[in-house]
mmCIF file of the C-alpha atoms, coordinates in Angstrom:
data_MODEL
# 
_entry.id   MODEL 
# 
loop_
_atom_site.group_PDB 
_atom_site.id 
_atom_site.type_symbol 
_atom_site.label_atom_id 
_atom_site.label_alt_id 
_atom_site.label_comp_id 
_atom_site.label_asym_id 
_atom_site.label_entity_id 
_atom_site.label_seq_id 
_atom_site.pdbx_PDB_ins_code 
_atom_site.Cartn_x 
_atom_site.Cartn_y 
_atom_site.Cartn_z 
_atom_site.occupancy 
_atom_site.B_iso_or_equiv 
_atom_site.pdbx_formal_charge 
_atom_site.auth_seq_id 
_atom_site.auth_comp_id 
_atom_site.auth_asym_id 
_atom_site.auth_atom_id 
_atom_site.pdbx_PDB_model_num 
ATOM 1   C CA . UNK A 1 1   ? 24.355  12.350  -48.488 1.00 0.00 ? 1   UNK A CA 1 
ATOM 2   C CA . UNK A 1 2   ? 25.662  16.289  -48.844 1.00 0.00 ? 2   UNK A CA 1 
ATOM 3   C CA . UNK A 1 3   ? 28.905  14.567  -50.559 1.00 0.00 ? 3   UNK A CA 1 
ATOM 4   C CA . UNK A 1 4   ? 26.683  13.012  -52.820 1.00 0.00 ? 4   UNK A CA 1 
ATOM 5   C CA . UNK A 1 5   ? 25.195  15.490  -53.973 1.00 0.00 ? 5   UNK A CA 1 
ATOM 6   C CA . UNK A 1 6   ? 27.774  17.954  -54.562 1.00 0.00 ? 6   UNK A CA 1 
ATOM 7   C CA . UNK A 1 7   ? 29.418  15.558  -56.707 1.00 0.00 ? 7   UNK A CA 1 
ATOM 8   C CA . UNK A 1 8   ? 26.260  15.123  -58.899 1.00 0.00 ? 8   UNK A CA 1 
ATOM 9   C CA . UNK A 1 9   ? 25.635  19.294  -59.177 1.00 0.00 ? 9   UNK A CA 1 
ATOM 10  C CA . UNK A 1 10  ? 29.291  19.230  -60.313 1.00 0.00 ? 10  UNK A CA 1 
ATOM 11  C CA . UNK A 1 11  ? 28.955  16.278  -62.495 1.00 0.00 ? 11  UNK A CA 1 
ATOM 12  C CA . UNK A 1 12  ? 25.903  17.645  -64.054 1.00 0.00 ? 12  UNK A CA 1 
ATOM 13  C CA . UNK A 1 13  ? 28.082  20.842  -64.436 1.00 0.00 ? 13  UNK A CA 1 
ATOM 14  C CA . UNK A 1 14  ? 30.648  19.517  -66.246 1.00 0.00 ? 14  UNK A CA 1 
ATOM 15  C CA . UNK A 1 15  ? 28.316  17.449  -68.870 1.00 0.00 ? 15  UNK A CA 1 
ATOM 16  C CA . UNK A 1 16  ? 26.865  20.944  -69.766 1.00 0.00 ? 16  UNK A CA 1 
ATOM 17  C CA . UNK A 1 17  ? 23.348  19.960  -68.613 1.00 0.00 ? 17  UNK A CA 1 
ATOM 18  C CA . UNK A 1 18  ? 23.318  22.993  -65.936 1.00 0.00 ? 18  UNK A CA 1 
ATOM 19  C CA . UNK A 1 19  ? 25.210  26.354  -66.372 1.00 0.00 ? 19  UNK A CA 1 
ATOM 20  C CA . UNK A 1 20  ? 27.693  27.251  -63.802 1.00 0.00 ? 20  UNK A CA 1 
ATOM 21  C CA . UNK A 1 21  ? 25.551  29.805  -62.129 1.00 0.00 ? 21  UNK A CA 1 
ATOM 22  C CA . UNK A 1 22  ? 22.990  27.076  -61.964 1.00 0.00 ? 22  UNK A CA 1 
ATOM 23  C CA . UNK A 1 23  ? 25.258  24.907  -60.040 1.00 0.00 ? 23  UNK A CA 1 
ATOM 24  C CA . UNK A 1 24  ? 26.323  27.745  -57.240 1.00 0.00 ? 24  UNK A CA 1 
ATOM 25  C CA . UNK A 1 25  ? 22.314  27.950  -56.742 1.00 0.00 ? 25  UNK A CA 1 
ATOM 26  C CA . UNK A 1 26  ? 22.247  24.538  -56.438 1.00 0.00 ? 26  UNK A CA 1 
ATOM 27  C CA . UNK A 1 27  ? 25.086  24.276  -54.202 1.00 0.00 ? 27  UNK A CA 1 
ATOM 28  C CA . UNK A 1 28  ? 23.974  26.713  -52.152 1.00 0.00 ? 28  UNK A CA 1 
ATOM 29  C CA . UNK A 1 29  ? 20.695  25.604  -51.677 1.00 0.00 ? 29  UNK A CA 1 
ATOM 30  C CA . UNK A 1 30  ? 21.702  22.314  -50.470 1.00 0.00 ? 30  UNK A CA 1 
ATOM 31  C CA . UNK A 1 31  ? 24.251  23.680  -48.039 1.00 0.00 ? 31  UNK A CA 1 
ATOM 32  C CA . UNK A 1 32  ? 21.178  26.002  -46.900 1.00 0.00 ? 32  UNK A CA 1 
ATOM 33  C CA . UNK A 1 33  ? 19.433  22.269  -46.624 1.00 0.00 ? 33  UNK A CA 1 
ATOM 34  C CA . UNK A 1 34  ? 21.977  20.786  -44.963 1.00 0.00 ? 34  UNK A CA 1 
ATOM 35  C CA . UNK A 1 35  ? 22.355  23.345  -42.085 1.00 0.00 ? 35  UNK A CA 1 
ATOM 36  C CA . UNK A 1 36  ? 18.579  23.249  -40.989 1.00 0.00 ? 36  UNK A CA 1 
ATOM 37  C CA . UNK A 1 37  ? 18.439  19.480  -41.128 1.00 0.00 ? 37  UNK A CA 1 
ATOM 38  C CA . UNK A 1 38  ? 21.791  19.904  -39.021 1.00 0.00 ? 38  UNK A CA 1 
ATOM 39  C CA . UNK A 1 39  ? 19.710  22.000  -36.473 1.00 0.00 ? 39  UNK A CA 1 
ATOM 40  C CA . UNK A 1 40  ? 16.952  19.844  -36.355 1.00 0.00 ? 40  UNK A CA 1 
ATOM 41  C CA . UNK A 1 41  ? 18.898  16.829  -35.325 1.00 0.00 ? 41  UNK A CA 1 
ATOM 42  C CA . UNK A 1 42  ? 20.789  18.846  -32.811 1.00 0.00 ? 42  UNK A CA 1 
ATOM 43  C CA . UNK A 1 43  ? 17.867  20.239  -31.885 1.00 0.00 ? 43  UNK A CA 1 
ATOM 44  C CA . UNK A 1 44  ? 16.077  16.466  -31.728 1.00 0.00 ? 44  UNK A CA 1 
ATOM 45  C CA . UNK A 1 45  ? 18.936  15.341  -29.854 1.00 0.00 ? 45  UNK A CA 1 
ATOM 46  C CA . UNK A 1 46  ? 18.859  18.626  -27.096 1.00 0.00 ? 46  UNK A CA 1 
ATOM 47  C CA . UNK A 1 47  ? 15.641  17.196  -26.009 1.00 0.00 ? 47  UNK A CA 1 
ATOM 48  C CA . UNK A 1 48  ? 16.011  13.818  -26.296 1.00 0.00 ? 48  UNK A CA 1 
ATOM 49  C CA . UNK A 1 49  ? 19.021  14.419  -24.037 1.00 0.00 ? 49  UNK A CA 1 
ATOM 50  C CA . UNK A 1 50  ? 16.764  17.088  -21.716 1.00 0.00 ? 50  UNK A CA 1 
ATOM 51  C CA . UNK A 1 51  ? 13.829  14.656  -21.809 1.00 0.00 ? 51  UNK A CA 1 
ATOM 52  C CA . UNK A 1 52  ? 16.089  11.544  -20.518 1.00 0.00 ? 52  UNK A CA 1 
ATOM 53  C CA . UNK A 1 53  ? 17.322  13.786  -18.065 1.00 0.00 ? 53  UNK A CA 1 
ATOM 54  C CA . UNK A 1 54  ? 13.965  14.758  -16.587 1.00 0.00 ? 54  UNK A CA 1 
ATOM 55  C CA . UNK A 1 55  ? 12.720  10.786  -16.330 1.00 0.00 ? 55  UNK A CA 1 
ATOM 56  C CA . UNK A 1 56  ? 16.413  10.527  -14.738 1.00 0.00 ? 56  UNK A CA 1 
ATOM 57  C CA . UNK A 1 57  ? 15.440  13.427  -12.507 1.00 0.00 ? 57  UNK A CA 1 
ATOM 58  C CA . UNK A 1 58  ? 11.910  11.826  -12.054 1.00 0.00 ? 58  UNK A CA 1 
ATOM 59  C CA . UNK A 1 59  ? 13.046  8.308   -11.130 1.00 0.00 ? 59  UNK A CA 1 
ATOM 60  C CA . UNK A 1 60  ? 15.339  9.852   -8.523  1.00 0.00 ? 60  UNK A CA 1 
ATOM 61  C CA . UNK A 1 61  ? 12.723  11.964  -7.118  1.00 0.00 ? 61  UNK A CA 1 
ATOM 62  C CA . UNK A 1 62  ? 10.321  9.153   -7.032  1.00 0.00 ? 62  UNK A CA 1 
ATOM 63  C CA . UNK A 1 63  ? 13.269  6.735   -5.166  1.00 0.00 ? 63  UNK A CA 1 
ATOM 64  C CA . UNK A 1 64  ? 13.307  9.248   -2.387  1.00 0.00 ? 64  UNK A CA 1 
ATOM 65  C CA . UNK A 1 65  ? 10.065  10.280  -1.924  1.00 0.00 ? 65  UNK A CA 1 
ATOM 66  C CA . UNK A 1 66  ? 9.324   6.245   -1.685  1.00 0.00 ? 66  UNK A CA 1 
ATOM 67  C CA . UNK A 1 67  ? 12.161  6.068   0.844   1.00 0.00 ? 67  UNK A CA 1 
ATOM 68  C CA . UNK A 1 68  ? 10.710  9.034   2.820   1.00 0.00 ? 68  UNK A CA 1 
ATOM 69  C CA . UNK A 1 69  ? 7.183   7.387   2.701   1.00 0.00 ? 69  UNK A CA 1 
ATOM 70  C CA . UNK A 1 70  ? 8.873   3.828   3.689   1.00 0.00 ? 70  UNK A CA 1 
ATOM 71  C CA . UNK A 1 71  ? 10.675  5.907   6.773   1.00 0.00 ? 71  UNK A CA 1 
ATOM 72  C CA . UNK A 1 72  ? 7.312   7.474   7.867   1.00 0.00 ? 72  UNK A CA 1 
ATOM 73  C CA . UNK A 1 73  ? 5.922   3.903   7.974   1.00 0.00 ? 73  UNK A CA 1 
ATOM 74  C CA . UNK A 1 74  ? 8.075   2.265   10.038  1.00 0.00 ? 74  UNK A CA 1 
ATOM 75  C CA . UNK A 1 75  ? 7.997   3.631   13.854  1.00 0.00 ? 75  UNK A CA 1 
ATOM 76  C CA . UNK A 1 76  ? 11.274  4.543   15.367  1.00 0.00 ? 76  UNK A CA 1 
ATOM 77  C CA . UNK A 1 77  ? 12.320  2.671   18.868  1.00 0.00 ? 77  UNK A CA 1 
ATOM 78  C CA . UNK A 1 78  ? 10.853  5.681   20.827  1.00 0.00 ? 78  UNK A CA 1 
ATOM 79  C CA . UNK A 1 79  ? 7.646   5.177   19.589  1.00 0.00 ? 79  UNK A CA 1 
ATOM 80  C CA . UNK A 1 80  ? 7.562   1.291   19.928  1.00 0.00 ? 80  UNK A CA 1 
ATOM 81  C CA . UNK A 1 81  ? 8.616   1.198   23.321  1.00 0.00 ? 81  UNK A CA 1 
ATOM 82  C CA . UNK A 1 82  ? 6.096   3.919   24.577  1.00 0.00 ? 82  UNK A CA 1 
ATOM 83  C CA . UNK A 1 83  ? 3.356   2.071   22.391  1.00 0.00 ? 83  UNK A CA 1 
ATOM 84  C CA . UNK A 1 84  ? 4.448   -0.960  24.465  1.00 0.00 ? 84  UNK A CA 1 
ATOM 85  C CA . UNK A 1 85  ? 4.317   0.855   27.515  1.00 0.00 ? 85  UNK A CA 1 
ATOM 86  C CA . UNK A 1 86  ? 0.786   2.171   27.165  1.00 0.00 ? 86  UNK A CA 1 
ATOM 87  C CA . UNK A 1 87  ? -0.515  -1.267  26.117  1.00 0.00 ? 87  UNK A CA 1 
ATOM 88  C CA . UNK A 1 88  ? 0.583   -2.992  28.665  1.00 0.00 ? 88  UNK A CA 1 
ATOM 89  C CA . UNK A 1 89  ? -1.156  -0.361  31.227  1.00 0.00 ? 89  UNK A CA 1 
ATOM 90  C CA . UNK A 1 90  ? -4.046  -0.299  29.478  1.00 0.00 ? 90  UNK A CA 1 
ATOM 91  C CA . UNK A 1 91  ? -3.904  -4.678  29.639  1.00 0.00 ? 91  UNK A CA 1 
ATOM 92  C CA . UNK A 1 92  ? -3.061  -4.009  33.658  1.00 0.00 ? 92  UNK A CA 1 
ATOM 93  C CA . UNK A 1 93  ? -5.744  -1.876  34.014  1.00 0.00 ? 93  UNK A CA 1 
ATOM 94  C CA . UNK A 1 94  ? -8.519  -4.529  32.260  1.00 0.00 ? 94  UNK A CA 1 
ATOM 95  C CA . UNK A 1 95  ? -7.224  -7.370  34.407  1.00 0.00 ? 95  UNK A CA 1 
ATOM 96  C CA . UNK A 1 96  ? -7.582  -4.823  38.009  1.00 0.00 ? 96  UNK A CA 1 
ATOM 97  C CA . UNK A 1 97  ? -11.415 -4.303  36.650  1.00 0.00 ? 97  UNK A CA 1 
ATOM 98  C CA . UNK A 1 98  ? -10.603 -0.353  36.225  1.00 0.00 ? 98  UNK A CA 1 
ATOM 99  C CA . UNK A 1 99  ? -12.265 -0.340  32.521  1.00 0.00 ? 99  UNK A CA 1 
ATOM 100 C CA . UNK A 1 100 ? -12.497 3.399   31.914  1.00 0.00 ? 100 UNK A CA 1 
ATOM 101 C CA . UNK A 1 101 ? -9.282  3.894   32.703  1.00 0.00 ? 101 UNK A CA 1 
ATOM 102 C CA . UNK A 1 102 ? -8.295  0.773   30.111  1.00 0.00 ? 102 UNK A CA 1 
ATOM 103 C CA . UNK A 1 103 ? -10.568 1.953   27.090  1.00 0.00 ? 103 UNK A CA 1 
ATOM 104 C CA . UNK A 1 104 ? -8.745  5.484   27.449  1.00 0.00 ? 104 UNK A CA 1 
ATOM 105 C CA . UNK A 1 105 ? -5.018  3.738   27.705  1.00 0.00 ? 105 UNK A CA 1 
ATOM 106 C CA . UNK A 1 106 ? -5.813  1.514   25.085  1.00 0.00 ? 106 UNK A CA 1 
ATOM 107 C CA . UNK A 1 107 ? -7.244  3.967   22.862  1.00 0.00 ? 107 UNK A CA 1 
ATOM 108 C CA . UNK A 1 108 ? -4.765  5.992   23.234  1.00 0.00 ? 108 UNK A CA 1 
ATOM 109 C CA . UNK A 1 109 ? -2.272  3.280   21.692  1.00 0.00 ? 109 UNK A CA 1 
ATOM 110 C CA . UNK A 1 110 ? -4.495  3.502   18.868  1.00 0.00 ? 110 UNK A CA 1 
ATOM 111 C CA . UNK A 1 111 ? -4.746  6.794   18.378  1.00 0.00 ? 111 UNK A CA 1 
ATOM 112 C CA . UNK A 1 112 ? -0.859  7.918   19.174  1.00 0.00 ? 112 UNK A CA 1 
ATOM 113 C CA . UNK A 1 113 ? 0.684   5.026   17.546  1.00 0.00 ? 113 UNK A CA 1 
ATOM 114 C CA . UNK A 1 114 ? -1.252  4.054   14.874  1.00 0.00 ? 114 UNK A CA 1 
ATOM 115 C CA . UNK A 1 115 ? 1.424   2.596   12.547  1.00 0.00 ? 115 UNK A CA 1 
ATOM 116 C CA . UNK A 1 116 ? 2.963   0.182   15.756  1.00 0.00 ? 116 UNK A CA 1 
ATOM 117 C CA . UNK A 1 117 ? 1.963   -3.385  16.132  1.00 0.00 ? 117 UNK A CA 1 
ATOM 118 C CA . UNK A 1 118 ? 0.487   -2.415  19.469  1.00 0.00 ? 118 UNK A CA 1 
ATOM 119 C CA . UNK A 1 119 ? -2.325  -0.197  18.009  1.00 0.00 ? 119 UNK A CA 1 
ATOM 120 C CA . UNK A 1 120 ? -3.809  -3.691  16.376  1.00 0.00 ? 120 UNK A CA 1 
ATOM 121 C CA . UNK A 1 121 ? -3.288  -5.808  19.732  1.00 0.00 ? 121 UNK A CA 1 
ATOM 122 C CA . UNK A 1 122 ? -5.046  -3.014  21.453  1.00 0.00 ? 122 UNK A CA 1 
ATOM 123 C CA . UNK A 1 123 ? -7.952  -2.566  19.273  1.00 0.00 ? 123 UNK A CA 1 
ATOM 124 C CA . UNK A 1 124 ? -8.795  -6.330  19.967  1.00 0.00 ? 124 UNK A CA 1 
ATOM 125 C CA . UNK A 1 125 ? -8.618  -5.663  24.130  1.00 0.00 ? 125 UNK A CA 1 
ATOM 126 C CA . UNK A 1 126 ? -11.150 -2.620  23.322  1.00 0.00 ? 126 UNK A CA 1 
ATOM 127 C CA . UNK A 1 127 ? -13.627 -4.900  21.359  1.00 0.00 ? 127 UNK A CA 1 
ATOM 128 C CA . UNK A 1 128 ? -13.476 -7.123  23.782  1.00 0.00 ? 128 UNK A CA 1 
ATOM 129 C CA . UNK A 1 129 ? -14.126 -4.743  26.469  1.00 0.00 ? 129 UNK A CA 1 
ATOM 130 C CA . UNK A 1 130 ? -17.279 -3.943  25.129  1.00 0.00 ? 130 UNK A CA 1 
ATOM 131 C CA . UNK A 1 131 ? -18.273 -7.518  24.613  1.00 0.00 ? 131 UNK A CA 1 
ATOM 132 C CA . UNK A 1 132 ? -17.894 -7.700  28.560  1.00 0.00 ? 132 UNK A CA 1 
ATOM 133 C CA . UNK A 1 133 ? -19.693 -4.737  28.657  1.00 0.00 ? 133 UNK A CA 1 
ATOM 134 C CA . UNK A 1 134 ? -22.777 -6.109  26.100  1.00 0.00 ? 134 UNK A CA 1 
ATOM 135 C CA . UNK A 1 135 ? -22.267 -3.130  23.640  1.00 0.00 ? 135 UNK A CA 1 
ATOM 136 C CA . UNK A 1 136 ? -21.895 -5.400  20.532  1.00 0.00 ? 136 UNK A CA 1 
ATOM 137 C CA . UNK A 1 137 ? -22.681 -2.624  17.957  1.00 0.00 ? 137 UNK A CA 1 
ATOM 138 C CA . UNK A 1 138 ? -19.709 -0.861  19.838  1.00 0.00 ? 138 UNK A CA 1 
ATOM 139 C CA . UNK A 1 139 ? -17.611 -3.861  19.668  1.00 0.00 ? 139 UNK A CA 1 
ATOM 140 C CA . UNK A 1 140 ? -18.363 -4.783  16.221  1.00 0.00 ? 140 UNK A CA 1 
ATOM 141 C CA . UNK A 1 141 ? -16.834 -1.051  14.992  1.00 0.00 ? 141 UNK A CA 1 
ATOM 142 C CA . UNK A 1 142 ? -13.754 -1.836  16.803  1.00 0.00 ? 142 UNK A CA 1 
ATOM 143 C CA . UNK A 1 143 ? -13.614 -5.416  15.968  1.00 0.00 ? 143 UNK A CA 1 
ATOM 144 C CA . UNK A 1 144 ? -13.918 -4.163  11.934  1.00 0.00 ? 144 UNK A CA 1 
ATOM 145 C CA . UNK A 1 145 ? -11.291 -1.341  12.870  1.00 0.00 ? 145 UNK A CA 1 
ATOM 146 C CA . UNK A 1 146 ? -8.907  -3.992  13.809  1.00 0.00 ? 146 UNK A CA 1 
ATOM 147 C CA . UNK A 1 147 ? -9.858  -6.100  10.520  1.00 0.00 ? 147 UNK A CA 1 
ATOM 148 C CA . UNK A 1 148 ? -9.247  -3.251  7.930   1.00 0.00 ? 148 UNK A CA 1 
ATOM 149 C CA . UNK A 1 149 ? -6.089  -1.457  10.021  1.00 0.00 ? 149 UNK A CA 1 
ATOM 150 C CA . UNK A 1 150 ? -4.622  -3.385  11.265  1.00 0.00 ? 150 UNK A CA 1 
ATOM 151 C CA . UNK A 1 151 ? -4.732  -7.186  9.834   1.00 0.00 ? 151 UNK A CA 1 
ATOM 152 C CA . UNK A 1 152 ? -0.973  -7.979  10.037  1.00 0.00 ? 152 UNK A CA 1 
ATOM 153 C CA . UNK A 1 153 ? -0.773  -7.144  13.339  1.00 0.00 ? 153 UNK A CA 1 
ATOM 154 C CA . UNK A 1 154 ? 0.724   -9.652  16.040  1.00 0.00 ? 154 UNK A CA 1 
ATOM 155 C CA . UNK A 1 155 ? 0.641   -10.896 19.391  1.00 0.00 ? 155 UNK A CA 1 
ATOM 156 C CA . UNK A 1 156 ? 3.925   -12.717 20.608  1.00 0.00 ? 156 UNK A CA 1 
ATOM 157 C CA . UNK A 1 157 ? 2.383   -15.906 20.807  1.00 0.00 ? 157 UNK A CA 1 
ATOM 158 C CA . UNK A 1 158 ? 2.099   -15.944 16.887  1.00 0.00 ? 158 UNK A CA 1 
ATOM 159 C CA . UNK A 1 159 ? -1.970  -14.997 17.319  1.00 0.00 ? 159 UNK A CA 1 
ATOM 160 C CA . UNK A 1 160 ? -2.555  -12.394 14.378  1.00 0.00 ? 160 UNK A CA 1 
ATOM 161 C CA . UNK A 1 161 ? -5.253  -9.829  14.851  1.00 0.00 ? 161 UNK A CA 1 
ATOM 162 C CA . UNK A 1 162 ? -6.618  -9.663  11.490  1.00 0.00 ? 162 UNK A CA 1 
ATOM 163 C CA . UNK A 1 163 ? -8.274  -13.729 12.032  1.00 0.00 ? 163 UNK A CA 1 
ATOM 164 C CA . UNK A 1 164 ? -8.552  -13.250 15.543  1.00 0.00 ? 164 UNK A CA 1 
ATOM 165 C CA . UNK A 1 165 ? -10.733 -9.799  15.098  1.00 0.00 ? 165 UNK A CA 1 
ATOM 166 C CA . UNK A 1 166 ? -12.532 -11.697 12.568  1.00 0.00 ? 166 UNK A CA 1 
ATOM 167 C CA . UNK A 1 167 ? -13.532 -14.494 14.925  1.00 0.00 ? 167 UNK A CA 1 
ATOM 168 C CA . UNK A 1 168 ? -14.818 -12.132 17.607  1.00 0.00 ? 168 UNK A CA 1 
ATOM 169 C CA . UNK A 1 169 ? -16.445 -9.904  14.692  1.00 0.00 ? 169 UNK A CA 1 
ATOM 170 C CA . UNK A 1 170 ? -18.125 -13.214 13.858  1.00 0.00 ? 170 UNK A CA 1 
ATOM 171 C CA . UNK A 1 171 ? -19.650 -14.211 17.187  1.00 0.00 ? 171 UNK A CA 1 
ATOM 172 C CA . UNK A 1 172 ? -20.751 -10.623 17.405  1.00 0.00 ? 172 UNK A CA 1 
ATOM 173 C CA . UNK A 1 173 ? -22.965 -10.633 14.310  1.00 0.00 ? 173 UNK A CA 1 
ATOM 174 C CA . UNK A 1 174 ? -24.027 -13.985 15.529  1.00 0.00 ? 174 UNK A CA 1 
ATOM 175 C CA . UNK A 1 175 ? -25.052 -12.492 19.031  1.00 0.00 ? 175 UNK A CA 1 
ATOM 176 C CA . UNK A 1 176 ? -26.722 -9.701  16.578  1.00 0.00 ? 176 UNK A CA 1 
ATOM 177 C CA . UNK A 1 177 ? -28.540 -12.179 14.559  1.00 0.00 ? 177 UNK A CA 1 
ATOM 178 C CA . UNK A 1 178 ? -26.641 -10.924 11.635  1.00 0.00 ? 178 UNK A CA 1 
ATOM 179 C CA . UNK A 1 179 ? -25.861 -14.291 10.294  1.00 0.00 ? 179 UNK A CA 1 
ATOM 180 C CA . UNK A 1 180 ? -25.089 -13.484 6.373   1.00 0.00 ? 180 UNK A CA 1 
ATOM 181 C CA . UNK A 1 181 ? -22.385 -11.210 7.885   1.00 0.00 ? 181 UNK A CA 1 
ATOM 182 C CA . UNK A 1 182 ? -21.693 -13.965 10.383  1.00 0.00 ? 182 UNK A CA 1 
ATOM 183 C CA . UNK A 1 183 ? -20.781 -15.876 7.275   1.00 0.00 ? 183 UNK A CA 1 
ATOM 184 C CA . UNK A 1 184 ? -18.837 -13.724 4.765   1.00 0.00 ? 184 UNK A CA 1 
ATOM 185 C CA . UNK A 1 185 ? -16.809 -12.691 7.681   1.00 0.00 ? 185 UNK A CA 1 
ATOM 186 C CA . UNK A 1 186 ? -16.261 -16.450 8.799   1.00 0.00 ? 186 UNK A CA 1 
ATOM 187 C CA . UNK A 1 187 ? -15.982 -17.747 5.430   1.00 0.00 ? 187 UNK A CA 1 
ATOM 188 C CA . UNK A 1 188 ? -13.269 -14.660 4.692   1.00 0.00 ? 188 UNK A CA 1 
ATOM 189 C CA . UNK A 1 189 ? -11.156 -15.713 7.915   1.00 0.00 ? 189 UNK A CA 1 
ATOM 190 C CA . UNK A 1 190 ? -11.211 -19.314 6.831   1.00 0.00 ? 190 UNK A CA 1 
ATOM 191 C CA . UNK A 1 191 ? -9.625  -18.425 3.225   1.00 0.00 ? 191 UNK A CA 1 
ATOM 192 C CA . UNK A 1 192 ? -7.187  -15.903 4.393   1.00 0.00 ? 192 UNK A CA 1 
ATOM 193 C CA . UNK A 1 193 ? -6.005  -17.232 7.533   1.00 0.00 ? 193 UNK A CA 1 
ATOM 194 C CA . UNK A 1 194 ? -6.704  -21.236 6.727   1.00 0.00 ? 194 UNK A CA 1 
ATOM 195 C CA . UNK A 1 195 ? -3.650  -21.662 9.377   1.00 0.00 ? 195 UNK A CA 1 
ATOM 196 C CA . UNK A 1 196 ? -4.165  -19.045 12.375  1.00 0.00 ? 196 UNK A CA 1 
ATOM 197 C CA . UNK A 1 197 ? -4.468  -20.047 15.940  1.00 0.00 ? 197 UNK A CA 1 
ATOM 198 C CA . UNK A 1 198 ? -5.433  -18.977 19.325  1.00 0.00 ? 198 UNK A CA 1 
ATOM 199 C CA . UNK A 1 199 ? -3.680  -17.843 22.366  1.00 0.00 ? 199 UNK A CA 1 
ATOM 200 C CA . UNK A 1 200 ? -3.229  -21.139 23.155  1.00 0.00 ? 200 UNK A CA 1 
ATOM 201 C CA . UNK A 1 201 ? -1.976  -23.008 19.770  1.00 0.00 ? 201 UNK A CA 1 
ATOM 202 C CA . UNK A 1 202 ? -5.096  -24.020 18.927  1.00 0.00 ? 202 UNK A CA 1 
ATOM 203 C CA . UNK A 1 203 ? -5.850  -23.526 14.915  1.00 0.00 ? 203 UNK A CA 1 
ATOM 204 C CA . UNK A 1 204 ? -8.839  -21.776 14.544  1.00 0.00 ? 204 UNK A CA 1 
ATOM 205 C CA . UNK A 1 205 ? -10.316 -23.293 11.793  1.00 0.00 ? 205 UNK A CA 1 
ATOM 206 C CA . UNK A 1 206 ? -12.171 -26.232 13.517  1.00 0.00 ? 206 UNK A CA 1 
ATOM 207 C CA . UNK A 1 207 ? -14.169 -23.294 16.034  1.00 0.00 ? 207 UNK A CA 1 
ATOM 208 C CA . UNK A 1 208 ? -14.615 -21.388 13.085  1.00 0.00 ? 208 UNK A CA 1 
ATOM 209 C CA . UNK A 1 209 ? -16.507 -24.542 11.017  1.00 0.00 ? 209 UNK A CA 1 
ATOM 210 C CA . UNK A 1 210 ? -18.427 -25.412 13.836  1.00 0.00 ? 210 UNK A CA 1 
ATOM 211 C CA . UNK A 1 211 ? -19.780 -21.388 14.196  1.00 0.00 ? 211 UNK A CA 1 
ATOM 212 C CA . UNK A 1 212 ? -20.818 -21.836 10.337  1.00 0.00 ? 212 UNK A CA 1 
ATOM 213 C CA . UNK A 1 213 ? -22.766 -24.951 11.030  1.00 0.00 ? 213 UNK A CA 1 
ATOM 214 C CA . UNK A 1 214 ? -24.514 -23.474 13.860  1.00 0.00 ? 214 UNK A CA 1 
ATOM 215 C CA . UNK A 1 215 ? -25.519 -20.551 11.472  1.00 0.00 ? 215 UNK A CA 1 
ATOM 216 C CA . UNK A 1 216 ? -26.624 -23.171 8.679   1.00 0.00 ? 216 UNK A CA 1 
ATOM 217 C CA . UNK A 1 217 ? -28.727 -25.069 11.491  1.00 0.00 ? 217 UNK A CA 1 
ATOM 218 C CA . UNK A 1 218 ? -30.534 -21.630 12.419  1.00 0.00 ? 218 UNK A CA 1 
ATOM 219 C CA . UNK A 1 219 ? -31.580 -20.780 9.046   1.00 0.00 ? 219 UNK A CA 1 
ATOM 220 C CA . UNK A 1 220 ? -33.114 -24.172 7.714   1.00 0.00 ? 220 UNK A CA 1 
# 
């Protein structure tokens, strides 16, 4: 474009349309024009350059702060085996009848190790320590602290605590007379865990049916 330019100042020159001191203005003046468009694009291209490295700087940031969150998540083998440890004390202690000493073990799980698999399976002993123990507004807080923790949670025999809790929530608001909430929780088990079983093998979803119809019965 400068080359351009020059050549039509010089032309111009040379036809006697502009004087010679003319042109030098002219020339100068787009050299003047040339060197701050110059600096803008240099400049333009500093901070494109500065800019792409931040968002590179940004991106790698983000990777490892993901990472470190993704490494807090997932316990380390210490942790798992003394979650394991405590659980099955607190399970040892339920079966001997010593139940204060199992709702402190077993809370403890929760409490210490709330990121293991453990803290889930223990939450679903406690509720059903205080179904034994007829505190069903007691067990229904546990029951819904095992639904909304800890709903991936397993048991080795493939039972997961989310639809399990949700079953014993269930027949807790049943016991309660709280049948709508009976209901959505039922109905909510049913369509996320259509599949789940028991401690035994047994798929859920025929108990579960049979619960609703019972509730249906009671409020005709």
């Amino acid at each position: 474009m400068m080359e351009k330019e020059r050549e039509r100042i010089e032309r111009m020159l040379r036809e006697g349309k502009i004087t010679k001191e003319q042109s030098e203005k002219l020339l100068k003046a787009l050299e003047e024009s040339t060197t701050r468009e110059g600096k803008v694009i240099k400049k333009s291209k500093r901070k494109i350059i500065m800019i792409s490295t931040a968002v590179v700087v940004l991106v790698i940031i983000g990777g490892l702060l993901a990472g470190q969150k993704l490494q807090k998540k997932i316990p380390t083998r210490d942790v798992v085996v003394e979650s394991e440890r405590l659980y099955q004390r607190g399970a040892k202690l339920w079966r001997e009848g010593k139940i204060d000493e199992a709702i402190k073990t077993l809370r403890e799980v929760v409490n210490k190790y709330p990121k293991t698999n453990r803290a889930g399976c223990a939450l679903m002993y406690l509720g059903q320590i205080h179904m034994g123990q007829n505190n069903y507004q007691k067990a229904i807080e546990t029951f819904k602290e095992a639904v909304g923790k800890h709903p991936s949670s397993r048991y080795g025999d493939g039972v997961i605590v989310g639809a399990y809790a949700s079953l014993y929530l269930g027949r807790c608001y049943i016991h309660e007379e709280k049948r709508d909430e009976a209901k959505r929780i039922l109905n909510q088990l049913l369509e996320k865990y259509p599949e789940s079983i028991d401690h035994k093998g047994r798929k859920l979803a025929p108990y579960v049916r049979s619960l609703l119809e019972e509730i249906e019965t009671k409020q005709r």
